[in-house]
C-alpha positions as CSV (number, residue, x, y, z in Angstrom):
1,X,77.8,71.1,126.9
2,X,77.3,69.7,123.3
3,X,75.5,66.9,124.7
4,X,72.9,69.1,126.6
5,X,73.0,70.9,123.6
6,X,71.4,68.0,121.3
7,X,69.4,67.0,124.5
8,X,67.3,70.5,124.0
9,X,67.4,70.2,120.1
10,X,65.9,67.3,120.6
11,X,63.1,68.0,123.0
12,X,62.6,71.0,121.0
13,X,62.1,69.3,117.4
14,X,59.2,67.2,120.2
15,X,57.6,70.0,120.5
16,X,57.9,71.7,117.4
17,X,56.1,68.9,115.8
18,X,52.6,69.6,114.2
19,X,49.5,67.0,114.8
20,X,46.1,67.0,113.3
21,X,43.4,64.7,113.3
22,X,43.3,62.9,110.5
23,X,41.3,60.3,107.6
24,X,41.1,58.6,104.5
25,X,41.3,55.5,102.8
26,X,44.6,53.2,102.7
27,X,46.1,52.9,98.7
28,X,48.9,50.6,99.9
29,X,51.2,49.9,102.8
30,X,54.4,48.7,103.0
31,X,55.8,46.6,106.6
32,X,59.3,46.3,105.4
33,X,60.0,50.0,104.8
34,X,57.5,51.0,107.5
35,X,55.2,53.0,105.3
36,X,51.5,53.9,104.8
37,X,50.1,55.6,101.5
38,X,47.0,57.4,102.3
39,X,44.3,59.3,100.2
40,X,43.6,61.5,103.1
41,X,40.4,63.7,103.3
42,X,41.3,67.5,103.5
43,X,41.7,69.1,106.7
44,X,40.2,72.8,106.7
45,X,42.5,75.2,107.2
46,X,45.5,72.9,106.5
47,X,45.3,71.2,103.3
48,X,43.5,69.8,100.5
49,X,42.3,66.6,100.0
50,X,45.5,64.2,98.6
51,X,47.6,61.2,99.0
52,X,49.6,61.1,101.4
53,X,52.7,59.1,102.5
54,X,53.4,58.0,106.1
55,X,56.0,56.4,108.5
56,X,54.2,54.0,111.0
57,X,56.3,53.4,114.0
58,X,54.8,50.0,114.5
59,X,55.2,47.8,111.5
60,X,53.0,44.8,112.7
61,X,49.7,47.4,112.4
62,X,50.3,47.5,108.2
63,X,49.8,43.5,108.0
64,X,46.3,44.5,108.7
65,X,45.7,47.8,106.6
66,X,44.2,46.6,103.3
67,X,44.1,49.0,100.3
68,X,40.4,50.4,100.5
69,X,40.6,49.8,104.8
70,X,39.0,53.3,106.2
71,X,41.3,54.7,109.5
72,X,41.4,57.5,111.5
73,X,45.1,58.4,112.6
74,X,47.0,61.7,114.2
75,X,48.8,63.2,111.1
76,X,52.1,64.5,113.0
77,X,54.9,66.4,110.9
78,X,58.4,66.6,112.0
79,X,60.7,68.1,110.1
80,X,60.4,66.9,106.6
81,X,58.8,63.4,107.7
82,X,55.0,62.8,108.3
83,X,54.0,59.8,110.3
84,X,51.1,58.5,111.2
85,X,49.9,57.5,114.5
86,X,47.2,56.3,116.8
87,X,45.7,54.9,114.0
88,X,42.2,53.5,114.4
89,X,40.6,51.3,111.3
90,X,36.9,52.2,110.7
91,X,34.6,51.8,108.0
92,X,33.0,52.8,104.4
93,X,30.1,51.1,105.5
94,X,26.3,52.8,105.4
95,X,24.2,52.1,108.6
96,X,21.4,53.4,106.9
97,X,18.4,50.7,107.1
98,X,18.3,49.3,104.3
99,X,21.9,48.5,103.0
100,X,22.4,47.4,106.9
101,X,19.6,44.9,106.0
102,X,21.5,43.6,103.4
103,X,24.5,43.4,104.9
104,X,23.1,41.4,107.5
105,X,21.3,39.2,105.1
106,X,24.7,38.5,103.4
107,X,26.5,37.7,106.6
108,X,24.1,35.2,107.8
109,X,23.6,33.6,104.3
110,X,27.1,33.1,104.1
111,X,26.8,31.7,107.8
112,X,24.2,29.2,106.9
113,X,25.7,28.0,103.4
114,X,22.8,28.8,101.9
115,X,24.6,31.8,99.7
116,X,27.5,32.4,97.1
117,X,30.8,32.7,99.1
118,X,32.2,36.5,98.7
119,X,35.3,36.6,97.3
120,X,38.0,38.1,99.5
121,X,40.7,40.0,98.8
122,X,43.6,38.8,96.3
123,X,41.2,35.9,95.1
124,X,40.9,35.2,91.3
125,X,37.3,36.6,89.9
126,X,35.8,34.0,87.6
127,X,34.4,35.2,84.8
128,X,30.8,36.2,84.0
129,X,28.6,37.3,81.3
130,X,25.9,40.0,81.0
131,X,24.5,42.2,78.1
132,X,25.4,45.8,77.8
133,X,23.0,48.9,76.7
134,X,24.5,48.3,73.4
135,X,22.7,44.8,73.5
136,X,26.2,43.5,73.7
137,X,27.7,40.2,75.5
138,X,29.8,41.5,77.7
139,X,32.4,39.0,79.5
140,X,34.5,40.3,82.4
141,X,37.5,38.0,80.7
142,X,37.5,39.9,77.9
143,X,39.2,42.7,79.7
144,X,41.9,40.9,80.9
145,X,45.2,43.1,81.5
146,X,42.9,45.9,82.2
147,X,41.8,47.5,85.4
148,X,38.0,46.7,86.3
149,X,35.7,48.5,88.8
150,X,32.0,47.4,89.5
151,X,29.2,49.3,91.0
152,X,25.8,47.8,91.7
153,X,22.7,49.5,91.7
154,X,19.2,50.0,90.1
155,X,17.2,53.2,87.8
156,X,14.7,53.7,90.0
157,X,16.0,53.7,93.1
158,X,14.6,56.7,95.0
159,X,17.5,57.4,97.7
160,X,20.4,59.8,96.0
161,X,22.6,58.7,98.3
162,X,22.5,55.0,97.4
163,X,22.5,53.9,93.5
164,X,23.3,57.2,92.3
165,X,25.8,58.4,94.2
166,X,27.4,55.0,93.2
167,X,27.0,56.0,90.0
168,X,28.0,59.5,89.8
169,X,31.6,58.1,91.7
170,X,32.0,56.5,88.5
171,X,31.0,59.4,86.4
172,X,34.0,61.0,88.0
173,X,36.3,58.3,87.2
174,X,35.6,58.4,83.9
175,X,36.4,61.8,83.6
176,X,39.4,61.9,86.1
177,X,41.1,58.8,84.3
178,X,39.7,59.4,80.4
179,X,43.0,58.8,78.6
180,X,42.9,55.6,80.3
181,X,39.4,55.0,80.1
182,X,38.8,52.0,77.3
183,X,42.6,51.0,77.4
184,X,43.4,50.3,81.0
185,X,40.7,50.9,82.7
186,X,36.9,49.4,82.2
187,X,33.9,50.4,84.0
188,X,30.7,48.4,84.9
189,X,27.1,49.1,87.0
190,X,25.6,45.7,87.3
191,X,21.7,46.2,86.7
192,X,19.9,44.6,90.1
193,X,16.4,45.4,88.4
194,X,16.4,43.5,85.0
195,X,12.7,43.7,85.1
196,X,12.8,46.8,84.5
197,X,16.3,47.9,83.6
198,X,16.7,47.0,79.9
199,X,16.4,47.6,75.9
200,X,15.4,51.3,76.1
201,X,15.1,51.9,79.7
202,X,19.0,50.7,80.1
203,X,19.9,53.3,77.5
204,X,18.1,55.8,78.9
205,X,20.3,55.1,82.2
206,X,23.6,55.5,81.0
207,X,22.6,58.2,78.8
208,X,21.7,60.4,82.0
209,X,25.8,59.5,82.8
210,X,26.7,60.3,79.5
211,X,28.6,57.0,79.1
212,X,30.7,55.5,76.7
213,X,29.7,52.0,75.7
214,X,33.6,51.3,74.9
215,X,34.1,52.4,78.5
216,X,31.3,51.8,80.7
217,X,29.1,49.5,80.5
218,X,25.6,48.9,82.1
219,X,24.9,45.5,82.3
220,X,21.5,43.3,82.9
221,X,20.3,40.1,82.5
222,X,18.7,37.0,83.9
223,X,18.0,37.5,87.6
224,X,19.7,34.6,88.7
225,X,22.6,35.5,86.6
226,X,22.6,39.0,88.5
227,X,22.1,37.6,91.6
228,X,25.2,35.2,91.6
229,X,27.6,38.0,90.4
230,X,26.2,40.2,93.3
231,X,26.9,37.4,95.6
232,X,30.5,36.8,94.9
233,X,31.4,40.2,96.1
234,X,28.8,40.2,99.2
235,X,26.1,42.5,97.4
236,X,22.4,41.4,98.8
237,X,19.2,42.6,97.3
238,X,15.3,42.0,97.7
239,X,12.4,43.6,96.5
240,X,9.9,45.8,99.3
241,X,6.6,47.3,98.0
242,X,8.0,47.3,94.3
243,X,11.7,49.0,95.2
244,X,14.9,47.0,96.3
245,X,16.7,46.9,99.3
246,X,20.3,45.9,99.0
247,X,23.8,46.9,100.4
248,X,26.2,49.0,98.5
249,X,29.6,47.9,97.0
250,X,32.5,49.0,94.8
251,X,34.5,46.8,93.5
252,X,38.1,47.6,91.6
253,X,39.4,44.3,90.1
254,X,42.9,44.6,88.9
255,X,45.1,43.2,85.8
256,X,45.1,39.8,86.8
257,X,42.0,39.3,87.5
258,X,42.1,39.6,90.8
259,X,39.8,41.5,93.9
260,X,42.1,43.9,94.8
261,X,39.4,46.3,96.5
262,X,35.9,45.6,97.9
263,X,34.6,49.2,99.7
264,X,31.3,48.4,101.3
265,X,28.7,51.5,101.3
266,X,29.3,54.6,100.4
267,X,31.4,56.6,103.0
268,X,34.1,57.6,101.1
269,X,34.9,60.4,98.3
270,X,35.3,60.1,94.7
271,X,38.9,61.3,95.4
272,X,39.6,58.3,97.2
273,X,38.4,55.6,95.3
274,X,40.1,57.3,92.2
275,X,43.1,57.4,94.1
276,X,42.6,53.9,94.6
277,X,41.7,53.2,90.9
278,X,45.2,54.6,90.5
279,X,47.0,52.6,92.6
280,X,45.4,49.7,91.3
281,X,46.3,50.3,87.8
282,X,50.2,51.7,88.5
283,X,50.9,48.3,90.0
284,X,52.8,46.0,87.8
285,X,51.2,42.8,86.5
């Protein structure tokens, strides 16, 4: 009789459990203790946007899951644990035209030799120099210890979705993280335009952001300077009638100098790359 018992407790705690469809972005996963942190998208109706952590039955799919890695997956709650299942990895990527373009450009430079490697993920990222709005040098080595992310983008592009939404992403990290900002955590848009994007024109920019020079900086310079910072981290750009095209990237670099994140395009919230910042600068050096 007690057996049958915990035979229908059992088949009833089945059925009690609650799925939804779920997304996000993966923060970190961890195949020894058979967990996934995700900064899940809200679900209407259920919850609010937030990171999440899961159980994943099948510890061989986290060697895969990279922080930054896009999946779909069936939230289901049991009890007091939530795992996560059926998970499918998808993409940040645009498939817009133009950072597509790119994109494709990158790939078969890379295929051909005839570009800069990209980095991948964990590599060291050698330093670079560029000049700030303030007319400053500004080395990426000088911010060693410190939390970096990297946007790339241009003033005049005419697409909100592309350069400014980049932009405004940072914006947000600034003011989500501005204790931090300055002391552990530096911010940098990369200039693709330099023809036209410095002295006043530069200041203008990251006036419109409202940006602290101590915290974010807005960098230009020579165009093959540019060009070979872009390519390290797989951002392509060329100019059409007078505008660029180019493909879209974020970049978070962490304390040692290392990539630790490289989101291509721009499907994904300012929520989740701040919850990504986070993770990025809570792990230890």
């Amino acid at each position: 009789m007690k057996f049958i018992t915990l035979l229908l407790l059992g088949a009833l705690s089945i059925f009690e459990a609650e799925n939804h469809a779920a997304k996000g972005i993966v923060l970190s996963s961890d195949s020894t203790h058979h967990s996934l942190l995700v900064s899940c998208e809200a679900i209407p109706g259920y919850m609010d946007a937030m990171e999440m952590e899961f159980t994943v039955r099948e510890a061989k799919l986290l060697h895969t899951l990279k922080p930054g890695a896009a999946i779909k997956f069936t939230m289901v709650a049991r009890g007091n644990r939530l795992y996560a299942e059926d998970i499918r990895e998808g993409t940040t990527a645009n498939f817009e035209s133009e950072p597509m373009a790119a994109g494709q450009l990158t790939v078969l430079g890379n295929m051909l030799d005839t570009a800069d490697k990209v980095l991948t993920i964990g590599q060291h990222v050698p330093d670079f120099a560029l000049t700030d709005q303030t007319g400053n040098t500004i080395h990426l080595a000088q911010f060693a210890g410190k939390v970096v992310a990297i946007t790339f983008g241009y003033s005049r592009c005419p697409n909100p979705n592309y350069c400014f939404r980049l932009s405004n992403n940072l914006a947000k990290i600034e003011k989500r993280f501005h204790a931090q900002a300055g002391q552990d955590l530096i911010l940098m848009t990369i200039m693709i335009d330099p023809e036209h994007d410095q002295g006043a024109s530069l200041v203008d920019y990251a006036n419109v952001w409202k940006a602290d020079s101590t915290t974010w900086h807005f960098l230009t310079g020579p165009l093959p300077d540019i060009k070979h910072v872009a390519g390290m981290f797989g951002v392509n750009f060329w100019s059409v009638e007078g505008l660029l095209t180019h493909s879209l990237h974020t970049i978070i670099i962490d304390r040692r100098g290392e990539l630790a994140v490289n989101l291509e395009g721009n499907q994904f919230t300012p929520q989740e790359l701040g919850d990504l910042v986070l993770t990025v600068m809570d792990r230890p050096n």
